[in-house]
Every structure is written in structure tokens, then in C-alpha cells.
C-alpha positions as CSV (number, residue, x, y, z in Angstrom):
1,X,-139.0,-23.4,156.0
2,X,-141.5,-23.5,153.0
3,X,-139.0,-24.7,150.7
4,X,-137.8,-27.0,153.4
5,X,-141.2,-28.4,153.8
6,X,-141.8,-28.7,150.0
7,X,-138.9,-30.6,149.4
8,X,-139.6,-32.7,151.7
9,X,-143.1,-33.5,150.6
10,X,-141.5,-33.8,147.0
11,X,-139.3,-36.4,148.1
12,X,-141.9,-38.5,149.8
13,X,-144.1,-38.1,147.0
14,X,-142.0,-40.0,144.6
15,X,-140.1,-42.5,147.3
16,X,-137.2,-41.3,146.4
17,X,-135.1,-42.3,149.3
18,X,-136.0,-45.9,147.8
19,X,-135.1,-44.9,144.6
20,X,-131.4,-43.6,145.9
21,X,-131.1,-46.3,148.3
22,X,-131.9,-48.6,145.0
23,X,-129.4,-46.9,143.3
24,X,-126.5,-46.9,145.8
25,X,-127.5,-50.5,146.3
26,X,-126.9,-51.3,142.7
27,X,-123.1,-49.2,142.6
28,X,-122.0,-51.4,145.6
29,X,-123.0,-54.7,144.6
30,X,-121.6,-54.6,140.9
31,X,-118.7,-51.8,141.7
32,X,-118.7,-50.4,138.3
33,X,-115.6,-49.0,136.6
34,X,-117.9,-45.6,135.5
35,X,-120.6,-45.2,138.5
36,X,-122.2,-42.5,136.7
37,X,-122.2,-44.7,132.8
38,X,-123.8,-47.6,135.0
39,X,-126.7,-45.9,136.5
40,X,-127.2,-44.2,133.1
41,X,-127.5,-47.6,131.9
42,X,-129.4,-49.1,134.6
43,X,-132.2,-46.3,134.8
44,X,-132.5,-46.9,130.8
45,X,-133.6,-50.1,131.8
46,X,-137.3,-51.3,131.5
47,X,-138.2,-52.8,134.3
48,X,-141.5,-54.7,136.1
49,X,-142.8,-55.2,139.3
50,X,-139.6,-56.5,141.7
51,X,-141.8,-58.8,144.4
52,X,-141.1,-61.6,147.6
53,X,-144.3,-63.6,148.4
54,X,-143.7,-65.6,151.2
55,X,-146.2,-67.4,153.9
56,X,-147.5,-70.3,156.3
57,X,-148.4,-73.5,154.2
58,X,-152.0,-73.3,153.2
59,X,-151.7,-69.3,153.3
60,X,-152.1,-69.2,149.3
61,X,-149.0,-68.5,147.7
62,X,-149.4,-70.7,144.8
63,X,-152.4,-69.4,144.0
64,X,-151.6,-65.8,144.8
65,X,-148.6,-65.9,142.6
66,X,-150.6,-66.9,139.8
67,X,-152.9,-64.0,140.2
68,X,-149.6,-62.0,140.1
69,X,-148.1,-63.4,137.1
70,X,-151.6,-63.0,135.5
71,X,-152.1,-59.2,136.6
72,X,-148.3,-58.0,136.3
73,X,-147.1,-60.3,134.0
74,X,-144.1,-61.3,136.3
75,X,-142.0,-64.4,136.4
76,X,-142.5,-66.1,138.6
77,X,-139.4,-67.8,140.7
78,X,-139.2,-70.6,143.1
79,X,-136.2,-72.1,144.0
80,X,-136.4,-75.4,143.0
81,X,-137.4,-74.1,139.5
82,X,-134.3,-71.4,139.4
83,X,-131.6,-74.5,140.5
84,X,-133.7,-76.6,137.8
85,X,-133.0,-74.0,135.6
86,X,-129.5,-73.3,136.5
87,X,-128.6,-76.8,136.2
88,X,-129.7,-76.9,132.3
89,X,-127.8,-73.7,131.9
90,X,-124.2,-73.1,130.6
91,X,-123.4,-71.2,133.6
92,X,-120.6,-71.6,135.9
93,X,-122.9,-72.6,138.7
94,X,-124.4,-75.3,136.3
95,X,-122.5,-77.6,137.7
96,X,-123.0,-76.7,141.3
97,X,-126.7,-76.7,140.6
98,X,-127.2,-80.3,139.5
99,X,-126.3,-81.4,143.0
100,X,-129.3,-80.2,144.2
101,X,-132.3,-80.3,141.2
102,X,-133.2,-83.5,143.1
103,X,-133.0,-82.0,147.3
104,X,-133.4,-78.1,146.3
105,X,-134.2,-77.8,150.1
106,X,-130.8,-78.6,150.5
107,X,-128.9,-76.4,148.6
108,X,-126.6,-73.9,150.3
109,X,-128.1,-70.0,151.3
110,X,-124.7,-69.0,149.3
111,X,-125.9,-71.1,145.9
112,X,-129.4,-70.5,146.1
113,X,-128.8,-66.6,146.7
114,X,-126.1,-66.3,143.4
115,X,-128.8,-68.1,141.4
116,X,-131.6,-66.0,142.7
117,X,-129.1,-63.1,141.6
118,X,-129.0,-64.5,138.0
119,X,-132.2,-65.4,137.9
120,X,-133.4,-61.9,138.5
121,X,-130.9,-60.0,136.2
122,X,-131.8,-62.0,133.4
123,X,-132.8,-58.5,130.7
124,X,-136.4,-60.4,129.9
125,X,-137.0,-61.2,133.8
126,X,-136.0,-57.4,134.2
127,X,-138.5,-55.9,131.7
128,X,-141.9,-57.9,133.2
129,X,-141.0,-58.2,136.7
130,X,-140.6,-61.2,138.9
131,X,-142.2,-62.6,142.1
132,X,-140.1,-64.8,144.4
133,X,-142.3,-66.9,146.2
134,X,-141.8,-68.9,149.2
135,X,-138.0,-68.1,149.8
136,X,-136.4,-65.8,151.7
137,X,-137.5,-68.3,154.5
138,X,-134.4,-66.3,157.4
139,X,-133.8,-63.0,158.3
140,X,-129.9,-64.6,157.2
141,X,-131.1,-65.6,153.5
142,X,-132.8,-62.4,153.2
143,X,-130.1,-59.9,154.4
144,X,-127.9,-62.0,151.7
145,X,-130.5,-61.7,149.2
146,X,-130.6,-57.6,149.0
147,X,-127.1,-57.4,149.9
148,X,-126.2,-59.9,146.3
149,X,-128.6,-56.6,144.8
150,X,-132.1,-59.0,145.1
151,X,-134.2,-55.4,146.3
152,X,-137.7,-56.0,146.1
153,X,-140.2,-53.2,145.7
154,X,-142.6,-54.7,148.0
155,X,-142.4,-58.0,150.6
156,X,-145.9,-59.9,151.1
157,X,-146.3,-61.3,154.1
158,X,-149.4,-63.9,153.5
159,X,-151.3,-64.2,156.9
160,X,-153.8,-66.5,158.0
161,X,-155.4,-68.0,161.2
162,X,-154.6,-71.3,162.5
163,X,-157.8,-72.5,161.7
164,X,-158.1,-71.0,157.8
165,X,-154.8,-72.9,157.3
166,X,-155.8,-76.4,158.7
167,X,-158.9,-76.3,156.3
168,X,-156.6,-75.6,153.4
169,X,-154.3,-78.4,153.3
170,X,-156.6,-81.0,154.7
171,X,-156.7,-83.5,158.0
172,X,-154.5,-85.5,156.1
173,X,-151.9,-83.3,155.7
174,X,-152.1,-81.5,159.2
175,X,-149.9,-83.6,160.7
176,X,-146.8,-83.2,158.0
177,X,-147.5,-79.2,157.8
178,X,-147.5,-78.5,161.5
179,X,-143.5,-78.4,161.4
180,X,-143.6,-76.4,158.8
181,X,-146.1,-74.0,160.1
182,X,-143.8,-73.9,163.5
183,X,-140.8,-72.8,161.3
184,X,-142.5,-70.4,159.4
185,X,-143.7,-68.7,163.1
186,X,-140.2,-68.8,164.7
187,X,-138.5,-66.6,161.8
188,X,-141.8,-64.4,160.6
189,X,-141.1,-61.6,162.7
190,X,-137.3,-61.4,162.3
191,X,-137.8,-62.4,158.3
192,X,-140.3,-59.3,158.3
193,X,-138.3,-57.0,159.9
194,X,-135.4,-57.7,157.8
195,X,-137.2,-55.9,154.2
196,X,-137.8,-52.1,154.8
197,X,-140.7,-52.9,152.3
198,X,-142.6,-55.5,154.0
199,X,-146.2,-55.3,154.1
200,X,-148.9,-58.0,155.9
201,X,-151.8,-59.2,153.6
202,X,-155.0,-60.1,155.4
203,X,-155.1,-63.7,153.6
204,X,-158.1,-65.1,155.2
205,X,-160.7,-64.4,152.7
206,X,-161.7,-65.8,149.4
207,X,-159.2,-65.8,147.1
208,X,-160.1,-62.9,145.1
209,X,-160.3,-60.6,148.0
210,X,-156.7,-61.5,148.9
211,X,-155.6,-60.6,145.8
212,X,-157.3,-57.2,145.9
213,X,-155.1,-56.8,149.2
214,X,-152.0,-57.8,147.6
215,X,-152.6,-55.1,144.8
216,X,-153.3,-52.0,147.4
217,X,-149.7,-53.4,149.1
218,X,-148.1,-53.8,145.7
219,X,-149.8,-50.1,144.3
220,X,-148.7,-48.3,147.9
221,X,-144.6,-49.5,147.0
């Protein structure tokens, strides 16, 4: 039972079911010819912090995704950037992606995902890290997300009262944020419960504090 119980506190002292669940993750999304050659090759691989930032408008993304591009040193990814990107690209979804630089919001879960995919496999985005902020926005875009292999170490969940919110963006923008804000609270829960990593960050404070909350979530991954 000792040797039982120490295993067990060995494995949960390096989080190595995530590690293995990474892992397996990784053989069944790109099906390698030699499993064992790929993981070789994958484990080789430097890599950075692996993080989804998502929230309410006026909850601080944009400014909390700068902290964490500042701190970490990740790229940071948003999806009208990525298609932007795409579209510039001599990619096979270049093509696909100019449709959309102008109406990103319109873009299809299956296009935005694949280009998410890229984005994040990219050998440079690899070695710092990447944040992807504001999208999933679904549980559906975010079960397609980590099934196309986009496994996040941590997912922040940016919270904030009604009333911190409404001071952020303004009287003058109340009005055009309250649909968003009524999206955001019909797919929270299930979006939340869809990442095994998801962690809620007390975003009510000044900025600086927030951030120091993000870090404890981001260090305890």
C-alpha cells in the first residue's frame, strides 16, 4: 500500500495524467507512422506557456493579454488576427481566409479551428507560448478546438460583476455590449465545463491585482 500511495502522490506531483493525456492527444490527432519517433520528437520540443483567455466585454482581456505576452512572452492570438494572417499566407486555407479578413465573426467554427491549429503549431509560436484570447466562445468550438490538438495548459475564465463591467465600457457603449454580455452568460458554464483546465479569475480589482490572479492560475497548471 506504501508503494501504492507513493506512486500515486508521484504522479500527482508532476500532473502526469495531463502530461499522458497530452501525449495520447497528440498520437490521435496527427496519427503518426512511428508513435514512439513522434513523441521523441515532440517531447524534444521547446515549448511555452499553452493559454485560452476568454470573458464578458469590459472583463479585461485586452489588457490582461498584454500583461501575459509581457510576463511569458507568448503570442498572443485573436482570431481576426490569425484569418488576417492566414489570408497573407501561402497556405492552402489562404484562400478560404480572405473571405473572411473583412467579417472574421463570420467565419466557419471548422475554418477558424484549422487556422487556430496552424497558428499554434507554428515551431516559433511553440517555443514562447501563446494565449488565445476571446475565442473558444461554445462548448462546440472548444471540444473542436482540443480535439484538432489546441490543449491548453490552463483556461482563464475572466469574471466580473455587472456593475465593474458597465463602468468599463462606458454609458455609451452599454447599450451595444448588453447582447454581448447575454451571450457570453448563456454559454459560460457549458464553455467552462468543456476544458479540464479551466480556472475562474476574480477580475474585479485593479488591474495589477488581476494579473497576480492570473499568474497563481497559470503557476498551479
Amino acid at each position: 500500500m506504501s508503494a501504492e500511495n507513493d506512486a500515486r502522490a508521484y504522479v500527482e506531483k508532476h500532473n502526469l495524467n495531463k502530461v499522458f493525456e497530452d501525449l495520447l492527444q497528440q498520437l490521435v490527432v496527427n496519427k503518426p507512422g512511428d508513435p514512439v519517433e513522434f513523441l521523441i520528437s515532440y517531447l524534444r520540443r521547446p515549448k511555452g506557456r499553452k493559454l485560452v483567455l476568454v470573458g464578458p466585454q469590459g472583463a479585461g482581456k485586452t489588457t490582461q493579454s498584454k500583461q501575459i505576452e509581457k510576463f511569458y512572452g507568448c503570442s498572443v492570438l485573436r482570431v481576426p488576427d490569425v484569418i488576417a494572417a492566414a489570408a497573407k499566407s501561402s497556405d492552402a486555407t489562404a484562400q478560404q481566409a480572405q473571405e473572411f479578413v473583412s467579417r472574421p465573426e463570420q467565419a466557419p467554427d471548422s475554418l477558424v479551428v484549422q487556422l487556430i491549429r496552424n497558428a499554434t503549431n507554428d515551431p516559433k509560436v511553440q517555443e514562447k507560448g501563446w494565449v488565445l484570447v476571446d475565442y473558444p466562445r461554445t462548448r462546440a468550438q472548444a471540444v473542436a478546438l482540443q480535439a484538432a490538438g489546441v490543449i491548453p495548459d490552463r483556461a482563464l475564465f475572466l469574471s466580473a460583476k455587472d456593475a465593474t463591467l458597465r463602468s468599463r465600457v462606458g454609458s455609451q457603449n452599454e447599450q451595444s455590449a448588453s447582447g454581448a454580455w447575454a451571450y457570453y452568460a448563456k454559454h459560460e458554464l457549458l464553455l467552462r465545463e468543456a476544458f479540464s483546465c479551466a480556472a475562474v479569475v476574480n477580475a474585479n480589482s485593479e488591474a495589477e491585482d488581476v494579473f497576480q490572479r492570473i499568474r497563481d492560475a497559470v503557476e498551479d497548471s
